[in-house]
C-alpha positions as CSV (number, residue, x, y, z in Angstrom):
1,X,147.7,110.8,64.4
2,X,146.3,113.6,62.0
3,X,146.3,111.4,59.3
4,X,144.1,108.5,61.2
5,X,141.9,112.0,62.5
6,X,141.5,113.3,58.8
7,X,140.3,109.4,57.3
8,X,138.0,109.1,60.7
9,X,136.7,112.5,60.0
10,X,136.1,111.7,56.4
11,X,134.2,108.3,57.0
12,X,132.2,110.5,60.0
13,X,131.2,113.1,57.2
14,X,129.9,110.7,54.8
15,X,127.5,109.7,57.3
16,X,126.7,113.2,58.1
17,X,128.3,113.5,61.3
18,X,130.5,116.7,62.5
19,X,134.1,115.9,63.9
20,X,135.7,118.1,66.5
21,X,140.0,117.6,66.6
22,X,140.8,119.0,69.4
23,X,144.7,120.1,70.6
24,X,146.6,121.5,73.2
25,X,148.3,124.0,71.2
26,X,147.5,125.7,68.1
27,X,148.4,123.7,65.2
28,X,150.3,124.5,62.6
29,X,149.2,126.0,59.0
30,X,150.4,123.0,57.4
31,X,148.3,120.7,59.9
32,X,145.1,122.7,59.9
33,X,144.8,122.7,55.8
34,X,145.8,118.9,56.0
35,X,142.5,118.4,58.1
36,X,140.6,120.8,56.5
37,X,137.6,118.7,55.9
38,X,133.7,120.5,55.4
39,X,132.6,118.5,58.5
40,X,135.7,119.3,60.9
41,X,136.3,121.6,63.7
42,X,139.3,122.4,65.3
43,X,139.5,123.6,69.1
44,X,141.9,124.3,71.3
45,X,142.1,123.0,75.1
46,X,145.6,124.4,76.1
47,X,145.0,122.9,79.9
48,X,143.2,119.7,79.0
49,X,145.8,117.4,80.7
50,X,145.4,119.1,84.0
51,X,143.1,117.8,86.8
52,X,141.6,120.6,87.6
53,X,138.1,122.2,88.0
54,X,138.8,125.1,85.2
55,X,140.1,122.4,82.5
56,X,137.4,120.2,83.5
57,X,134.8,123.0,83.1
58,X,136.4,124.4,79.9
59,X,135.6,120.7,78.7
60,X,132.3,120.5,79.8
61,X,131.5,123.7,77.8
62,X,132.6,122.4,74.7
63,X,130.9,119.2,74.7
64,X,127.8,120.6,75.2
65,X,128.4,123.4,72.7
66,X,128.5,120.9,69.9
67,X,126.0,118.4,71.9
68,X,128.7,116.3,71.4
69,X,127.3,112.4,71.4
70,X,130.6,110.6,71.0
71,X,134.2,111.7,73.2
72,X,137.2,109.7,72.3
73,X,140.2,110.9,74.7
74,X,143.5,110.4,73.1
75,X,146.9,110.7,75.0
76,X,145.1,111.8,78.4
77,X,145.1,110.6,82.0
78,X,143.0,107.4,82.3
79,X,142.1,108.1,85.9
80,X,141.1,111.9,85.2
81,X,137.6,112.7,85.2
82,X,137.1,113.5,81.7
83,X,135.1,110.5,81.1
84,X,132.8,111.4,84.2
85,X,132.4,115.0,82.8
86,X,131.7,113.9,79.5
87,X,128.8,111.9,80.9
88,X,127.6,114.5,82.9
89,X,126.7,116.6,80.2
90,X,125.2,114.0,78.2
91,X,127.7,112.8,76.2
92,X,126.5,109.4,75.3
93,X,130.1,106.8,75.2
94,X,133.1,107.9,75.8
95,X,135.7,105.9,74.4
96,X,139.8,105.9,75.7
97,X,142.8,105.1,73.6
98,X,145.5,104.0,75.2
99,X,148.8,104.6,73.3
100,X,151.3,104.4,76.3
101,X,154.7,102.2,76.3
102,X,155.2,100.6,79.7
103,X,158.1,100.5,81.0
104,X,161.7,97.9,80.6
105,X,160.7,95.9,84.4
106,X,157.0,96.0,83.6
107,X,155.2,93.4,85.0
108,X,151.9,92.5,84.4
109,X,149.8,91.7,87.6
110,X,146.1,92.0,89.0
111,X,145.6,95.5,90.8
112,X,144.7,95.1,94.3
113,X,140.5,95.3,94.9
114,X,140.2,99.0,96.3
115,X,142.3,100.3,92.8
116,X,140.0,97.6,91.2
117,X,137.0,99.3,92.8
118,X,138.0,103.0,92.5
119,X,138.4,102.7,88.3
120,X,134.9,101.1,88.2
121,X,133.8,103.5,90.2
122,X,135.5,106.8,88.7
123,X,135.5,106.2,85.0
124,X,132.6,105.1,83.1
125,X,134.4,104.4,79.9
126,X,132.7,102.2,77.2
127,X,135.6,101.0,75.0
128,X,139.3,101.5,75.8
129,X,140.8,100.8,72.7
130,X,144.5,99.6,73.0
131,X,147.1,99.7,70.0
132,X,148.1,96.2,70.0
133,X,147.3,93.3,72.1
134,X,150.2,93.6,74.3
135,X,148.6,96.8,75.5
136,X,145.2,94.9,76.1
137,X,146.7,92.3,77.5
138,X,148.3,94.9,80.6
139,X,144.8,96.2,81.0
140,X,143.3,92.5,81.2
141,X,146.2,91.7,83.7
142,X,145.1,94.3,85.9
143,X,141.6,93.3,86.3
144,X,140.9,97.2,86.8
145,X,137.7,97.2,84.3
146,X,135.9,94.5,82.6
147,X,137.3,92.5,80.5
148,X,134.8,93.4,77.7
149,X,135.3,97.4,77.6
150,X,138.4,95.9,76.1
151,X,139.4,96.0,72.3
152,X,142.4,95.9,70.0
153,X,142.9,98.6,67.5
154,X,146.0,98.9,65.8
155,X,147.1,102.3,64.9
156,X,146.8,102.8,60.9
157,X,148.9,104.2,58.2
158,X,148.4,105.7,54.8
159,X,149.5,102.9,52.7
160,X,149.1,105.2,49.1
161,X,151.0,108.0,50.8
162,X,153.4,105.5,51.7
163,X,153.5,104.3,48.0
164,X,154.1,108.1,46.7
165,X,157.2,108.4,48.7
166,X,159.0,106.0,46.8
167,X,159.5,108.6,44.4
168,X,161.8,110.8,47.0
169,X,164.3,107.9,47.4
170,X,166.4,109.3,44.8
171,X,166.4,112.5,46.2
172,X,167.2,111.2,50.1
173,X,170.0,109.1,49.0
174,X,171.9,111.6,46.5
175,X,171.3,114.4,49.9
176,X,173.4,112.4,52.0
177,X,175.9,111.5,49.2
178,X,174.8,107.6,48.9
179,X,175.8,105.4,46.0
180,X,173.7,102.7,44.7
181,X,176.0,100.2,46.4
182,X,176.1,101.6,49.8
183,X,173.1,101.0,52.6
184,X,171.1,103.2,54.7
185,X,170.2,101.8,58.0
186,X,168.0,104.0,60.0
187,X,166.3,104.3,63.1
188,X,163.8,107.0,64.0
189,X,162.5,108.0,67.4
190,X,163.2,110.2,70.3
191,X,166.6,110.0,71.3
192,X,166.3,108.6,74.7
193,X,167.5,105.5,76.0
194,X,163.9,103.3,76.1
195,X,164.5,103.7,72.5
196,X,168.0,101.6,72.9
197,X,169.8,104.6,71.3
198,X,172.8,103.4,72.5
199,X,172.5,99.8,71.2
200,X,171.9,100.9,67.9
201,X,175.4,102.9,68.2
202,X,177.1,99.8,69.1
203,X,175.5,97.7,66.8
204,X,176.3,100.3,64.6
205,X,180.1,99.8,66.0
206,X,180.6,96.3,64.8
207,X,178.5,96.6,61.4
208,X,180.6,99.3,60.5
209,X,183.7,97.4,60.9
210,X,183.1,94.7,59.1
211,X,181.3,96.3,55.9
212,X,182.4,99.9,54.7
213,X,179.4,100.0,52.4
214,X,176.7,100.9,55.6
215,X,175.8,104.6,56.8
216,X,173.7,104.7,59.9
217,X,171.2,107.3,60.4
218,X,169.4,108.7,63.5
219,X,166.5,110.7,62.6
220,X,165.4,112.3,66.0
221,X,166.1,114.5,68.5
222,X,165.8,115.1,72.1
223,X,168.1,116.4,74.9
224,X,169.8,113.2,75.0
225,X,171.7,113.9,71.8
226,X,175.0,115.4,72.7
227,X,175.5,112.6,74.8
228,X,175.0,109.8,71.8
229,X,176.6,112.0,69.7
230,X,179.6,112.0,71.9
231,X,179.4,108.3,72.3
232,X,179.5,107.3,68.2
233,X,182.8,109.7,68.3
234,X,184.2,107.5,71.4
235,X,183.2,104.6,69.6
236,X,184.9,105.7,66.2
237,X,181.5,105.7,64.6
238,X,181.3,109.7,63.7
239,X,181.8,109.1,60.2
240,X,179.6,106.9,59.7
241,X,176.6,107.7,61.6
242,X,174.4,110.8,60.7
243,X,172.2,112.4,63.2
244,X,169.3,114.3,61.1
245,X,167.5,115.6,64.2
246,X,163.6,116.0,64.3
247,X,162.4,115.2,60.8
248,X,158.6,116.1,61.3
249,X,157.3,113.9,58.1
250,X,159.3,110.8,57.7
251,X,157.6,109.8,55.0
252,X,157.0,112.5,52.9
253,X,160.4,113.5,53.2
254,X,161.9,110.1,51.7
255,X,163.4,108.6,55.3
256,X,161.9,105.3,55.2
257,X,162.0,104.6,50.6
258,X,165.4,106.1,51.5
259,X,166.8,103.6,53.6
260,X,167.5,99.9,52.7
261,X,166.6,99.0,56.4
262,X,164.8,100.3,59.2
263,X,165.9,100.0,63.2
264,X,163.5,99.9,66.4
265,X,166.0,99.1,69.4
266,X,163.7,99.7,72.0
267,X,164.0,99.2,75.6
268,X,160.7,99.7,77.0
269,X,157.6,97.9,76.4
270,X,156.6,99.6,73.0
271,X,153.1,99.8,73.0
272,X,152.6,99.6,69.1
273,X,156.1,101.1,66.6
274,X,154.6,103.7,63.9
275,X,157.7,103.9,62.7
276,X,158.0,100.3,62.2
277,X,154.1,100.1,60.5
278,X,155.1,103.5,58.7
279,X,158.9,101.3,57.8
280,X,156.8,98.5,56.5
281,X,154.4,100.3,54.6
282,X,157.2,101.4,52.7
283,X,158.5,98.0,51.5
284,X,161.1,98.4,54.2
285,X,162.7,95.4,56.7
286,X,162.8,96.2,60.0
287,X,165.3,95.2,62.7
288,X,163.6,95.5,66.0
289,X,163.8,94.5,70.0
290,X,161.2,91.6,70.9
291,X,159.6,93.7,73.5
292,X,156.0,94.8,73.8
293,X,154.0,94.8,70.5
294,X,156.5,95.2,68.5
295,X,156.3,91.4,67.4
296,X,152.7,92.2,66.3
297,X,154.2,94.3,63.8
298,X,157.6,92.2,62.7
299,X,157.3,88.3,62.0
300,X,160.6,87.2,62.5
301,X,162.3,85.8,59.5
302,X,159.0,87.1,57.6
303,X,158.3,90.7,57.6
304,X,162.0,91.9,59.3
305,X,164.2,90.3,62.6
306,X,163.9,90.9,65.9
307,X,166.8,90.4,69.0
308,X,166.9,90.3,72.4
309,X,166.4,93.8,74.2
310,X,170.0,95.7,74.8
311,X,171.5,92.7,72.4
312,X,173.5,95.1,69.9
313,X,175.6,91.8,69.0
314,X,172.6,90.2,68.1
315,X,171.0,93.4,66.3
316,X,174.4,93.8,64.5
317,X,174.2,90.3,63.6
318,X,170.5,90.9,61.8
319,X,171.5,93.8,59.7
320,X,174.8,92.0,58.6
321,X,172.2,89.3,57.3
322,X,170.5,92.0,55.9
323,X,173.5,94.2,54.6
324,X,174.9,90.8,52.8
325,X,171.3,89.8,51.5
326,X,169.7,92.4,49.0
327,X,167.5,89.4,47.9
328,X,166.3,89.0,51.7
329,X,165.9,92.9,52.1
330,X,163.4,92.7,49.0
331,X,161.3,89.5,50.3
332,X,160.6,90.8,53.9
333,X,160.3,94.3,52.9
334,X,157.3,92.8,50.4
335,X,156.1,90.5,52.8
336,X,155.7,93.7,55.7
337,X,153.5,95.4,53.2
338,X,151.5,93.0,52.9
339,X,151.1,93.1,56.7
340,X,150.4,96.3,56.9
341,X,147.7,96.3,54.1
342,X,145.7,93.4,56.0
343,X,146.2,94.9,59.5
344,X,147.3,98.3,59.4
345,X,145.6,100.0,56.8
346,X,144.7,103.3,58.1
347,X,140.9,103.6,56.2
348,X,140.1,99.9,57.4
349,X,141.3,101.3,61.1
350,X,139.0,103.9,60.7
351,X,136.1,102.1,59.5
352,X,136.4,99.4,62.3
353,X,136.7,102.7,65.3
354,X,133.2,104.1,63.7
355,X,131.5,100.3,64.1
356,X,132.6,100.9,67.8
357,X,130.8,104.2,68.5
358,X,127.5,102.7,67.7
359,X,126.5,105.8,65.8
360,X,122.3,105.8,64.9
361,X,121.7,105.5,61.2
């Protein structure tokens, strides 16, 4: 996210427009220098998720301290009133991103005519932007706006940043004592189970048995972990799976041009998969679930393989291919760059987000 804020804010401060990042907490040193841009302004809206009057006001008064003419509301309540209060003070479109995984059973139906009427009613919203077209397609299901405030916008990544990391590989793989003939399969994500943490361990079971050359890595964290922990040791997998906890920048720290292949085991109905976009930007296959968006991203058989939700036989059996296939590792990993430079790239992203808010000349 701060690296799409810092290329929207640039493209915004060529045409001589001031962007204001706001977060719920302060950020960090690293991540104010990182958007430290002549046209940006951080704020800080610690109770912006609540509902209530004070948050609501607090956002009011900000917007009309910068006479803001553009709001786009990122990881927020859709049904809140920040929309309504954003018009209230003048604020002239008010655009939603909708970044949010549904879940394993969800089913896509029309929304009964009083919810239908109650949206239109309560939030004037002139684009929701959704992060594939699984996630527009849910919203078009429901019926609960027009079809037309509608648009897909994939999330973007920094494909030069992505090419610089190359250079850390070395430096990953001799860390975690890795020769050049052994491979690094790695997933990255929360560790909760709508991530298929479990599947991977499993997949990671029968892998493991049949080639010693594979190390498995789980790069997250969360207060699941003990408990997956406990289950690669009960599945005689403790050797050869390393948990790295939370590794705040993936890519900068050699994770992805690190690994030989990349994991997504998800459960739930992934909305979009940076890691997967982040994975193939880095000339990386990826293994993944055929759930949500996530086939958006991988082309079976032509950017990485996908299986069946919960099927860790069927993800064991794609990473074998991959494990056996260095040749096959190379042509998908190329192909998924290529992917990602025609639809991911994060300064095309950007540029197509500013032709949205209609901004004067």
């Amino acid at each position: 996210m701060e690296t799409m804020m810092r290329e929207l804010s640039s493209q915004l401060g060529a045409r001589g427009w001031t962007s204001v990042l706001c977060f719920r907490s302060e950020p960090v040193d690293a991540v104010r220098e990182f958007l430290s841009l002549p046209n940006v302004r951080l704020e800080v809206l610690p109770e912006l998720h609540r509902w209530s009057v004070a948050c609501q006001a607090q956002l009011a008064r900000m917007l009309k301290r910068y006479r803001a003419a553009i709001a786009h509301l990122n990881f927020l309540d859709f049904f809140a009133p920040y929309a309504a209060v954003a018009r209230a003070v003048g604020v002239a479109r008010v655009y939603f991103t909708d970044h949010i995984s549904r879940p394993e059973n969800h089913i896509l139906q029309k929304s009964g005519w009083l919810k239908v009427a109650a949206y239109r009613a309560a939030v004037p919203v002139t684009k929701v932007l959704c992060v594939s077209d699984f996630v527009r397609g849910c919203w078009l299901a429901s019926g609960r706006l027009p079809s037309d405030r509608f648009v897909t916008v994939y999330n973007g990544v920094d494909l030069d940043r992505c090419d610089r990391s190359q250079a850390e590989r070395a430096s990953f793989r001799r860390r975690y004592g890795l020769g050049d003939g052994d491979v690094a399969v790695t997933q990255i994500s929360s560790l909760i189970e709508e991530k298929g943490c479990s599947t991977v361990l499993e997949a990671a079971r029968i892998v493991c048995a049949a080639s010693p050359a594979v190390t498995f890595f789980m790069a997250g964290d969360g207060p699941r972990r003990p408990e997956y922990e406990g289950l690669a040791e009960r599945l005689g997998v403790s050797g050869r799976v390393r948990f790295l906890g939370l590794v705040e920048d993936p890519v900068g720290q050699g994770l992805f041009s690190g690994s030989d292949i990349v994991c997504q085991a998800s459960r739930w109905q992934e909305a979009f998969g940076l890691s997967i976009a982040e994975a193939m930007a880095c000339r990386r296959p990826v293994v993944a679930t055929r759930v949500g968006g996530i086939p958006e991203l991988v082309q079976e058989g032509r950017t990485g393989l996908l299986a069946d939700r919960g099927d860790a036989a069927g993800l064991a059996a794609s990473v074998m291919r991959l494990v056996q296939s260095p040749s096959l590792r190379s042509s998908l990993g190329s192909a998924a760059r290529d992917r990602c430079a025609a639809y991911f790239d994060h300064r095309a992203i950007a540029a197509k987000v500013i032709d949205l808010y209609q901004l004067p000349a």
